[in-house]
DRENKE-192472 format. One line per field, with one value per residue (C-alpha): x, y, z. Coordinates in Angstrom, 3 decimals. Example, Ala and Ser with C-alpha at 12.3 -4.5 7.8 and 13.67 -1.06 7.14 Angstrom:
u	[12.300  13.670]
v	[-4.500  -1.060]
w	[7.800  7.140]
***
This chain:
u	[-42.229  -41.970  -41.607  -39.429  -41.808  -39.448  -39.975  -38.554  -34.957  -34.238  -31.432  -28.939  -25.629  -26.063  -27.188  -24.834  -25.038  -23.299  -23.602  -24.377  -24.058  -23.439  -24.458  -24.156  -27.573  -27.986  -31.266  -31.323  -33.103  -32.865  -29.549  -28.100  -27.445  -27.828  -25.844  -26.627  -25.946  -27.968  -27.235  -28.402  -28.100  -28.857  -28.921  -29.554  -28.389  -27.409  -30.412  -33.319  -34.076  -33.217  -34.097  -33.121  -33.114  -32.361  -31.194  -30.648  -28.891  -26.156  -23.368  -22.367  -22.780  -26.122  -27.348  -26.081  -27.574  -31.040  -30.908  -30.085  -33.334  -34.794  -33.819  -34.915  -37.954  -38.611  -37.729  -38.903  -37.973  -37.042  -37.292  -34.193  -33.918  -31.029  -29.059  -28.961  -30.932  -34.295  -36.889  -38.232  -37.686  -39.156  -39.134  -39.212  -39.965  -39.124  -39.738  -38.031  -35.810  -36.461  -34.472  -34.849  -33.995  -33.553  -32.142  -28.787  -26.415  -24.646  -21.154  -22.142  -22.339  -24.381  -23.810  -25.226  -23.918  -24.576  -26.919  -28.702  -25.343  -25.071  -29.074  -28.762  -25.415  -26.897  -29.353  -27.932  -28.574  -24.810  -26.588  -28.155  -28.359  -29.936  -29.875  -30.756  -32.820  -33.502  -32.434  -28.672  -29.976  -28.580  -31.949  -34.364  -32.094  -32.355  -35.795  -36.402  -34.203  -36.231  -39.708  -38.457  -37.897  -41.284  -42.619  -41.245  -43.092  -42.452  -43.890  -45.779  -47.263  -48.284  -50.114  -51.355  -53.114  -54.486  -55.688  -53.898  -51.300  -47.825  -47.270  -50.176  -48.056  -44.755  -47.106]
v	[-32.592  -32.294  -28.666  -28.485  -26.871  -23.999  -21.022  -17.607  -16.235  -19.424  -20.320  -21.966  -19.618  -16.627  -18.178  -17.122  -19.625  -18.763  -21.575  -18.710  -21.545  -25.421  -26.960  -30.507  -31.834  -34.783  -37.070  -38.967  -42.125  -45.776  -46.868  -43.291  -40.407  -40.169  -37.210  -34.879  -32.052  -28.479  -26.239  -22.683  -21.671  -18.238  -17.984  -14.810  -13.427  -10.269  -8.987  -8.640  -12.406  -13.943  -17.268  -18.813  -22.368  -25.120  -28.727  -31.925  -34.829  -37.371  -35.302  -31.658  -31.952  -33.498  -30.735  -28.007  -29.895  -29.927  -26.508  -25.151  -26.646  -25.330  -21.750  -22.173  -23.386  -20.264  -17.154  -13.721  -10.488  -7.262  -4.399  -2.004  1.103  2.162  3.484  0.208  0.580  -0.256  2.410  3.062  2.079  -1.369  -3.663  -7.851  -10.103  -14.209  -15.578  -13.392  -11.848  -8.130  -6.693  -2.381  -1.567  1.645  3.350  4.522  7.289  6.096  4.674  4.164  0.608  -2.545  -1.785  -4.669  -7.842  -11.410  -13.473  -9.905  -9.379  -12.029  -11.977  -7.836  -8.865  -11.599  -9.518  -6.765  -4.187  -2.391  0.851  -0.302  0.440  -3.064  -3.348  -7.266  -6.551  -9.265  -12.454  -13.734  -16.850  -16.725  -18.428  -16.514  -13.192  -14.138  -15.158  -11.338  -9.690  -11.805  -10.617  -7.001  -7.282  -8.602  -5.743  -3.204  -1.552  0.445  3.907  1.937  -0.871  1.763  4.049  1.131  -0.158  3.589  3.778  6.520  7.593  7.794  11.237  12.424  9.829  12.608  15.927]
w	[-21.444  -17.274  -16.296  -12.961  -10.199  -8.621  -6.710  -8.325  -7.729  -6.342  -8.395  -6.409  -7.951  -5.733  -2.846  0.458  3.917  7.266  10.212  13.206  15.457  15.970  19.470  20.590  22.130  24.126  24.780  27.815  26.437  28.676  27.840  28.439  26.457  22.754  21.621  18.341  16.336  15.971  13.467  13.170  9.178  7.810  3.421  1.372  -1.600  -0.484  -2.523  0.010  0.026  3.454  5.568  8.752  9.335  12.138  11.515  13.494  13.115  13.836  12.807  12.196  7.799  7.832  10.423  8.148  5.383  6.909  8.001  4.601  3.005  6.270  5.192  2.096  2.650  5.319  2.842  3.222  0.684  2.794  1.412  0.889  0.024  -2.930  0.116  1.135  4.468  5.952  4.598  7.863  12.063  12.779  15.943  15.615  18.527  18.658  22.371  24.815  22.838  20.793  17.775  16.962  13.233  12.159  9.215  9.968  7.280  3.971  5.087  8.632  8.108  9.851  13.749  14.811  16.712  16.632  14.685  14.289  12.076  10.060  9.004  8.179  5.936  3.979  3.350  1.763  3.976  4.631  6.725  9.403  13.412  15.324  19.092  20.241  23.408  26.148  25.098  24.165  22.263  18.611  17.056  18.754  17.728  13.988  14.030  15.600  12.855  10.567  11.924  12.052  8.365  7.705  9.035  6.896  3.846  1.154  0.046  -3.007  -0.673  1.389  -0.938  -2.560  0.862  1.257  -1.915  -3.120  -5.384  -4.803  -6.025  -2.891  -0.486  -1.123  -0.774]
***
């Protein structure tokens, strides 16, 4: 019997995508311009898993086709608290452009804006404040969010790199 090779909680029921953004490219090649599809993709499941992904192609499905198996392939698990919220304030940077996360009140909900939006909301995270500093492009703003949220720890990873116990982390 073949066992299919596949990566945990990657069943494909819960899985949310949102196209942040679909440009038309061109190529200037000898006989002219070859023209082309890009296609920013963000999937989660609204449950701490989250990926962003770019495709190219011909036309606008088989972009968004590439760049969900892009996402996919480019996961990350952030942690959230059960307020729904980031445990702690964390910065991401992706080329120019900067993303600030910090934990906001219960109810407040995500103030965020752009592709720094979408990535939070497919995350799970519902109380959240995100400012997008220095740079208006959408992938460079998601891949920020998305190294922000790397960057976060929990009290038990913590204590664990110390070497201590969680009960001495709360003292």
């Amino acid at each position: 019997m073949i066992k299919k090779k596949t990566l945990k909680n990657q069943d494909d029921t819960n899985w949310k995508e949102k196209v942040v953004q679909i440009k038309r490219v061109t190529k200037v090649v000898k006989g002219g311009k070859k023209l082309s599809f890009r296609a920013i993709l963000i999937v989660g499941n609204e449950n701490g898993q989250i990926g962003v992904g770019v495709g190219k192609a011909n036309d606008v499905i088989g972009a968004v086709k590439k760049g969900i198996t892009n996402a996919k392939k480019h996961l990350i698990h952030a942690p959230i608290t059960k307020f729904y919220s980031v445990p702690h304030f964390t910065y991401g940077t992706s080329g120019a452009a900067k993303v600030i996360l910090r934990p906001s009140a219960i109810g407040s909900g995500v103030i965020a804006g752009g592709a720094t939006r979408t990535v939070l909301e497919l995350a799970g995270i519902k109380n959240i404040l995100a400012k997008q500093i220095g740079s208006n492009n959408s992938l460079n703003n998601a891949r920020a969010t998305i190294s922000a949220l790397k960057n976060l720890k929990t009290f038990k990873k913590t204590a664990e790199n110390r070497g201590i116990s969680l009960d001495y982390l709360y003292k």
